[in-house]
C-alpha positions as CSV (number, residue, x, y, z in Angstrom):
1,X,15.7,19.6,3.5
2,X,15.2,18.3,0.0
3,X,11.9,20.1,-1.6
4,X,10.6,18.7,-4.9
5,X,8.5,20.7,-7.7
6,X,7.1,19.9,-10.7
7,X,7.3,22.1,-14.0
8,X,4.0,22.3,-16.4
9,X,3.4,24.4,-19.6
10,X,1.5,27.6,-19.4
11,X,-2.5,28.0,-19.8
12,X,-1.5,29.6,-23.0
13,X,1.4,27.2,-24.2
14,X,-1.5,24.6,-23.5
15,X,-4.3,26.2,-25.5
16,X,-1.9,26.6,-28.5
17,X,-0.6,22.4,-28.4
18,X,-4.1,21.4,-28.1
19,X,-5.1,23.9,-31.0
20,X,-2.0,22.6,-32.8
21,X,-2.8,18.7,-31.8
22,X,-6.7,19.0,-33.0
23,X,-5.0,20.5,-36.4
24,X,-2.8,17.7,-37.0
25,X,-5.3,15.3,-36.1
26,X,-7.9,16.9,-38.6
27,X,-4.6,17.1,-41.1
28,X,-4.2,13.5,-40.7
29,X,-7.7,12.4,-41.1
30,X,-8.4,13.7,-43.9
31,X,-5.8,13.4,-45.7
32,X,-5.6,9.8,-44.9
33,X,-9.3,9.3,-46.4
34,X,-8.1,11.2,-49.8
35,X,-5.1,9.3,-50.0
36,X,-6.6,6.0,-49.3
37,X,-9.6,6.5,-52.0
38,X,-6.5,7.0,-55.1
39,X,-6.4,4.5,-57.2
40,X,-2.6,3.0,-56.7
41,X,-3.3,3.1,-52.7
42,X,-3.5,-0.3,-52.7
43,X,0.7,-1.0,-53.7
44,X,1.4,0.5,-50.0
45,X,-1.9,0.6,-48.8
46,X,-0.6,-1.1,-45.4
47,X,2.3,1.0,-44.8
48,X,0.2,3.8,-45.5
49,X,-2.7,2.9,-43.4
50,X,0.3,2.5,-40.7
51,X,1.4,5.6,-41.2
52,X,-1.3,7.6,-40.5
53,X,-2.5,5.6,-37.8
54,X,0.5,6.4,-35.8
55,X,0.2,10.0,-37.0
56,X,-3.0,10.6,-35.7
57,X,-2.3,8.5,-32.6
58,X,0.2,11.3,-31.9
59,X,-2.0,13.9,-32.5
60,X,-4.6,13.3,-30.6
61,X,-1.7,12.2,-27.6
62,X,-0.2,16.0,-27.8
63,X,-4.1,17.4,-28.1
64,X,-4.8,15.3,-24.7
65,X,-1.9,16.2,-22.8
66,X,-2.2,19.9,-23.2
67,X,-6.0,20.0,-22.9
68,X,-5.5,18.2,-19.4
69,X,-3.3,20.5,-18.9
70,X,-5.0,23.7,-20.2
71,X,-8.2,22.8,-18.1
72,X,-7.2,21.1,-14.7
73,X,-5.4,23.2,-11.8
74,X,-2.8,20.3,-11.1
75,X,-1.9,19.2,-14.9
76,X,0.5,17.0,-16.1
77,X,4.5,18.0,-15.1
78,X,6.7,18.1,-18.0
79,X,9.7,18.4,-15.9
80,X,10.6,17.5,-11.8
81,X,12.6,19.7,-10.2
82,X,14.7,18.6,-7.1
83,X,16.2,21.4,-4.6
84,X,18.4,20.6,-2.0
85,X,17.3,23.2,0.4
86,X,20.5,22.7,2.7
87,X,23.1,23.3,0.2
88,X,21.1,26.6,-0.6
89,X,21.4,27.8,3.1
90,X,25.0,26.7,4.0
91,X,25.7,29.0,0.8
92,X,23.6,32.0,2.1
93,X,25.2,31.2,5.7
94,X,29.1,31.1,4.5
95,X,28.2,35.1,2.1
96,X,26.9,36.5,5.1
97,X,29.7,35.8,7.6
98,X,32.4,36.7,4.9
99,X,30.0,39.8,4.3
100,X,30.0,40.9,7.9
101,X,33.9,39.7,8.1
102,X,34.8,42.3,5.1
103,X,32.5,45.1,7.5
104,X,34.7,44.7,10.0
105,X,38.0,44.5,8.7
106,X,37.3,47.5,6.5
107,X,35.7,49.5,9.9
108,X,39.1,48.2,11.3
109,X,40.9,49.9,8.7
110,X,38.9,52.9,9.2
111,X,40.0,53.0,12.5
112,X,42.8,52.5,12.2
113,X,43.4,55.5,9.9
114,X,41.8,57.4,12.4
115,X,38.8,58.2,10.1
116,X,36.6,57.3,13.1
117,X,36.4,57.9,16.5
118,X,36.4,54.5,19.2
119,X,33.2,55.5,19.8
120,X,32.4,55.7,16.2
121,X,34.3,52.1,15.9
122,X,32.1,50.5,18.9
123,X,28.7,51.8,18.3
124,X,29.3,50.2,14.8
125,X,30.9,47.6,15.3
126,X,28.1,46.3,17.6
127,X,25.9,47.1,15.1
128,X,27.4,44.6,12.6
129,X,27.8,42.0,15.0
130,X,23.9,41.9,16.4
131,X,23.1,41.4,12.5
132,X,24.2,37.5,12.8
């Protein structure tokens, strides 16, 4: 089963772009209007203009982005995330049996030493096995 999640920024990570994005869009404006009223702004006055157009443009794109995502439950996803559920499992699966194959070869061993009794050996041994 393939399962499919989407990452977003934080409430807080959010609040602080959209503070940040409301700065530089502020920043921008203004200093837009005190460059533009100098008296040689009209040499580059359209690659200027230009400039700051796109600037702001930016601005208020990161300041909308993370308010939509500061104030909406879903928000926008910065990041999708794809999980390929059976790969995950066959992995858990294939640990567990070489787990409960280690258990018995080392109660084998044990056994064998005579550290345990057959009893001891069986009772235990039953209890790894009824754990698959």
């Amino acid at each position: 089963m393939k399962l499919n999640t989407k990452v977003k920024p934080s409430k807080a990570s959010s609040l602080m772009g959209a503070v940040a994005g409301l700065c530089f869009t502020i920043f921008g404006i203004v200093f837009f209007i005190t460059v533009s009223q100098e008296s040689g702004f009209d040499d580059g006055g359209t690659v200027i203009t230009l400039f700051f157009i796109i600037f702001i443009l930016f601005a208020l794109g990161i300041t909308t982005f993370s308010l939509v995502n500061f104030f909406s439950n879903k928000g926008l996803s910065v990041m999708d995330v794809d999980i390929n559920h059976e790969e995950i499992t066959d992995k858990t699966t294939t640990t567990q049996n070489s787990d409960i194959e280690s258990r018995l070869a080392q109660l084998e061993d044990l056994k064998n030493k005579k550290l345990i009794t057959d009893t001891e050996y069986q009772s235990k041994r039953a209890d790894i096995l009824n754990e698959l």
